[in-house]
C-alpha positions as CSV (number, residue, x, y, z in Angstrom):
1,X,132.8,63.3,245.9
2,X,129.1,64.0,246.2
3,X,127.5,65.8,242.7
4,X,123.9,66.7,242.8
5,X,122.9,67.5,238.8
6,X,119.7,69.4,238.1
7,X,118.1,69.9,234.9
8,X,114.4,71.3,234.2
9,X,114.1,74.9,234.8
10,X,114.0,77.7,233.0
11,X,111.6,80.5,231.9
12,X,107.9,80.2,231.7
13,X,104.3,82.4,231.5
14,X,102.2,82.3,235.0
15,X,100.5,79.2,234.8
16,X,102.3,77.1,233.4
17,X,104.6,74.1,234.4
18,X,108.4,72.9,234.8
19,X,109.8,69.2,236.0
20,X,112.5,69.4,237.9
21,X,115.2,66.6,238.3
22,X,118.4,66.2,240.0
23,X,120.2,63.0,239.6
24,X,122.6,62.0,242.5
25,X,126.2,60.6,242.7
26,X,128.6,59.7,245.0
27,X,128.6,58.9,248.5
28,X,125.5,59.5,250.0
29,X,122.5,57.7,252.4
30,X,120.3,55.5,249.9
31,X,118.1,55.9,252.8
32,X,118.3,60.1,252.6
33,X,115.3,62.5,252.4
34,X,115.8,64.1,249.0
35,X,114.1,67.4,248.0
36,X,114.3,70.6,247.1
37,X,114.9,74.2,248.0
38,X,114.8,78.0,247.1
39,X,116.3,81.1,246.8
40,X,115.0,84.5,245.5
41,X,117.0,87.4,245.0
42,X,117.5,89.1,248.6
43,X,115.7,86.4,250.7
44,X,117.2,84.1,252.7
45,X,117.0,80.3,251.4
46,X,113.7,78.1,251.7
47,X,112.6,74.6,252.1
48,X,109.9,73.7,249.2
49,X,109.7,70.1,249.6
50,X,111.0,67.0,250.7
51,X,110.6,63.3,250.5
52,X,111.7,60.2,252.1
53,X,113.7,57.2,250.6
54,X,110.4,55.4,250.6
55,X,108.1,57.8,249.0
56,X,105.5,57.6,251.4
57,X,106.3,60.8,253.1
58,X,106.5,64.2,251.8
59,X,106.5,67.8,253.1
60,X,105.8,71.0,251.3
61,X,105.7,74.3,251.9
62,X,102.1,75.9,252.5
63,X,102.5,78.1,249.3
64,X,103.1,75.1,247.0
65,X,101.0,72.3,248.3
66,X,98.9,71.7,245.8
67,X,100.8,72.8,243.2
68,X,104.0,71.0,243.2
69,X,104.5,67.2,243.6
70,X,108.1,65.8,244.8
71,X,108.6,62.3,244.1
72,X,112.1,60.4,243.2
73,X,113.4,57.0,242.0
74,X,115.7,55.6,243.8
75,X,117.4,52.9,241.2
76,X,118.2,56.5,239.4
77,X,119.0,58.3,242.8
78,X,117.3,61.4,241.2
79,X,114.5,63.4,242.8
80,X,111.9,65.2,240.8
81,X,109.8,68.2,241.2
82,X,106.6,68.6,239.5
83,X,105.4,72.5,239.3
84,X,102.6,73.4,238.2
85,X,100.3,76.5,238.2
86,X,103.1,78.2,238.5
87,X,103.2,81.9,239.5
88,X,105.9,84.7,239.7
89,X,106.3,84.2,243.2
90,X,108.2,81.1,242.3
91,X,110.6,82.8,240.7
92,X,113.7,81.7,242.3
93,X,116.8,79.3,242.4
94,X,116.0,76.0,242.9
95,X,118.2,73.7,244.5
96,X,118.5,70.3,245.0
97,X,118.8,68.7,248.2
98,X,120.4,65.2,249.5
99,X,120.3,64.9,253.3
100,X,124.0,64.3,254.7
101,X,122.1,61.5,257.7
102,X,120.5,58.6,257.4
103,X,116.5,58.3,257.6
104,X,115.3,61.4,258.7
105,X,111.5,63.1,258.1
106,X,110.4,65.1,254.5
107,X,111.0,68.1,256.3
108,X,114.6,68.9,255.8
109,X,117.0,70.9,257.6
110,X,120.1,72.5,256.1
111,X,122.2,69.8,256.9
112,X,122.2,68.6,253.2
113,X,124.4,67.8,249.8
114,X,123.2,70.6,247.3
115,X,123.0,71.1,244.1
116,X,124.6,73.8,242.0
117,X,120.7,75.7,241.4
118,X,118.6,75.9,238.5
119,X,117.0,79.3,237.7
120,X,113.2,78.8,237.3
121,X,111.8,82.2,236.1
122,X,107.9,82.7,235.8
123,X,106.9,85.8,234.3
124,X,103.4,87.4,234.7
């Protein structure tokens, strides 16, 4: 019913930069914070980032801000990530994230549509 399709990662040197999108479908909020989350091998699941339908509010992490930008279109009900400066620490599954409610904040819960995860390596 709900499909969440992601596209952008992959493997690259410390430093350097991947775009992340995931393109929604199905029945879901237009007005749903969208963003993304992450999963390293034996850690538990993490918020990155999050934005709301109108753009105008986002929420990061502390260890990306400043690094990664979030933003999403919503005539293409797809939400982007922007990383850059990327470091091995970020080395993780990235998934994307629809919230299941209606106009909440950027900073998202676990109460979400997700994505199947995209593998973003970074390699020192």
């Amino acid at each position: 019913q709900v499909q969440l399709v992601e596209s952008g990662g992959g493997l690259v040197q410390a430093g350097g930069s991947l775009r992340l999108s995931c393109a929604a479908s199905g029945r879901t909020f237009s007005s749903a914070t969208m963003g993304w989350f992450r999963q390293a091998p034996g850690k538990e699941r993490e918020f990155v980032a999050g934005i709301t339908w109108s753009g105008l509010n986002t929420d990061y992490i502390d260890s990306v801000k400043g690094r990664f930008t979030v933003s999403r279109d919503n005539a293409k009900r797809t939400v982007y990530l922007q990383m850059n400066s990327l470091k091995p620490e970020d080395t993780a599954v990235y998934y994307c994230a629809v919230d299941r409610r209606p106009w909440q904040t950027a900073t998202m819960s676990d109460d979400n549509f997700w994505g199947q995860g995209t593998q973003v390596t970074v390699s020192s």
